[in-house]
matplotlib code that plots the C-alpha trace (Angstrom):
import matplotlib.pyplot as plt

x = [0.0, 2.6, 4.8, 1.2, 0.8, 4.7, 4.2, 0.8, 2.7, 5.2, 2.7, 1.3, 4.2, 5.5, 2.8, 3.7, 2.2, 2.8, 2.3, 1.5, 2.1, 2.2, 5.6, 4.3, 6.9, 4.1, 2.7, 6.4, 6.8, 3.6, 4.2, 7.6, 5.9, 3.6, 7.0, 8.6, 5.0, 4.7, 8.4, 8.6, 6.4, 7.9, 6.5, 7.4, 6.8, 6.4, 5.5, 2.3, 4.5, 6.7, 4.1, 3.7, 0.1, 2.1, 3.3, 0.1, -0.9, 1.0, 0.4, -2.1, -2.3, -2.1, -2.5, -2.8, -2.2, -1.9, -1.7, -5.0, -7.1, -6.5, -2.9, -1.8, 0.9, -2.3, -3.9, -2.7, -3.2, -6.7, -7.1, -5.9, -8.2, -11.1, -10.6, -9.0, -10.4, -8.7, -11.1, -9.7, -7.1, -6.9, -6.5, -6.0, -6.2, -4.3, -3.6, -2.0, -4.6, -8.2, -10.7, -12.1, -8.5, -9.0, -12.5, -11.1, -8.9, -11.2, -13.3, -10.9, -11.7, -15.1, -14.9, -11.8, -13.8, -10.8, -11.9, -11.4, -10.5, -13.1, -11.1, -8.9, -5.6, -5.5, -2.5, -1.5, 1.6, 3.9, 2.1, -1.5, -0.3, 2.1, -1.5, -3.6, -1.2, -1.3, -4.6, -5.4, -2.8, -4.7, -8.1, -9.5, -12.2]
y = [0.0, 2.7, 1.9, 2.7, 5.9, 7.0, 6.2, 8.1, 11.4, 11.4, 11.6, 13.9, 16.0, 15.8, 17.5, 18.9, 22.6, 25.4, 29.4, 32.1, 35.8, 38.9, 40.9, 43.6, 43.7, 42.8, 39.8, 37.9, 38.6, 36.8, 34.1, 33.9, 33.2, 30.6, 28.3, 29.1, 27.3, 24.2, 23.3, 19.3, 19.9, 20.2, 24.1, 26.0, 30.1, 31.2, 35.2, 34.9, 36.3, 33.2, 30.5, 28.1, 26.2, 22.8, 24.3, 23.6, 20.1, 17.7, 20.0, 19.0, 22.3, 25.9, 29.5, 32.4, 36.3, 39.8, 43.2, 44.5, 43.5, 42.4, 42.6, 43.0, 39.7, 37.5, 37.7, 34.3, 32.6, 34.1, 32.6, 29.2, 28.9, 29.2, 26.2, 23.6, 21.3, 21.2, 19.3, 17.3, 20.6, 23.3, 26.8, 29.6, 33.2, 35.5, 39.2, 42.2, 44.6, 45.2, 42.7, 43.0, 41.4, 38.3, 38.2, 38.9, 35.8, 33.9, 35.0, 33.4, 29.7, 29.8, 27.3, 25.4, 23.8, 23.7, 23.4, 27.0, 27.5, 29.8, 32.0, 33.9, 35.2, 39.6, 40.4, 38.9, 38.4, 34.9, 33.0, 33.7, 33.2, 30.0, 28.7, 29.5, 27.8, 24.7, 24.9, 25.1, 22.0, 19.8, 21.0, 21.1, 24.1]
z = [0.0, 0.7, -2.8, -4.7, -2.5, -3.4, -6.9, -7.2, -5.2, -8.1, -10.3, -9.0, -8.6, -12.5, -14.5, -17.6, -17.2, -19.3, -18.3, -21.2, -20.6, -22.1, -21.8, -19.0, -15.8, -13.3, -15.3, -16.1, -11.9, -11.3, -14.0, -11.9, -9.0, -10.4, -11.8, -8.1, -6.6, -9.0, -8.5, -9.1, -12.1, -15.9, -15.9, -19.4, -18.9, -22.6, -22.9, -26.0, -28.4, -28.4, -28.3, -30.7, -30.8, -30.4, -26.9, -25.4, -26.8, -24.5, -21.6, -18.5, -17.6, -18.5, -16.8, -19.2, -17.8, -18.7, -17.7, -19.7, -21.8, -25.5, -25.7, -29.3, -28.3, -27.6, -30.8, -32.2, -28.7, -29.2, -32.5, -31.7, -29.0, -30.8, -32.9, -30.6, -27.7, -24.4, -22.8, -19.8, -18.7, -16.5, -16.9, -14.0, -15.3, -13.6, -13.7, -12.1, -13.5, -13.2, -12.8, -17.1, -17.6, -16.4, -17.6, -20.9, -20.3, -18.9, -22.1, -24.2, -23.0, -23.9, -27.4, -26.1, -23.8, -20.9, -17.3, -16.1, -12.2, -11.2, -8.8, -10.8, -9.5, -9.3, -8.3, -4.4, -2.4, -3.2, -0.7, -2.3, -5.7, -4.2, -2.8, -6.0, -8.5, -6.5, -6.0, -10.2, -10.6, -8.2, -10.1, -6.3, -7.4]

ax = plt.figure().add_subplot(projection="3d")
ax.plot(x, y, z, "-o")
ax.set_aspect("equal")
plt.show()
């Protein structure tokens, strides 16, 4: 019995996750703070200018932020996510800025059909964002 709980902690603990931002100060400092919290996990930080759509295939997870609303670097992201299925993964929105930003994110999930955590991250001190990110990984929402 306790070899099958070990085994079923590392699994836990070796996600394959993948954070998209755009290239604002306060959003790559979050982001930061989200790779710091899922440490033991295979996390990728991409800023949305960089991504590729075959980042976020073998993924199980993903969290998406930005400063405001409809950054010009998110228009492909935006695009892609209208015509793919994620069913089966989670995504935490998360922002530094007002509250319409992470609706906008959160907005962007709609027709991907990805489980979104429905307490998105604004702004908050490393131990909140340390206890959100974990929190999205697990799916516990």
């Amino acid at each position: 019995m306790l070899c099958f709980e070990v085994v079923n902690l590392i699994v836990k603990t070796n996600k394959r996750v993948l954070v998209i931002t755009d290239d604002s100060e306060e959003t790559v400092k979050m982001a930061a703070g989200i790779v710091t919290a899922l440490k033991g996990n295979k996390v990728v930080l991409k800023t949305a200018s960089d991504f590729k759509g075959n980042d976020i295939l073998p993924v199980e997870a993903f969290f998406l932020g930005c400063e405001k609303s409809q950054p010009e670097s998110f228009s492909y992201l935006a695009d892609l996510l209208k015509h793919i299925n994620l069913s089966g993964r989670t995504c935490g929105v998360f922002s530094p800025g007002p509250e319409k930003t992470v609706k906008y994110l959160a907005g962007l999930l709609k027709d991907c059909e990805a489980v979104l955590n429905p307490q998105p991250l604004i702004g908050g001190s490393a131990g909140a964002v340390k206890k959100w990110a974990q929190n999205v990984l697990s799916g516990s929402f």
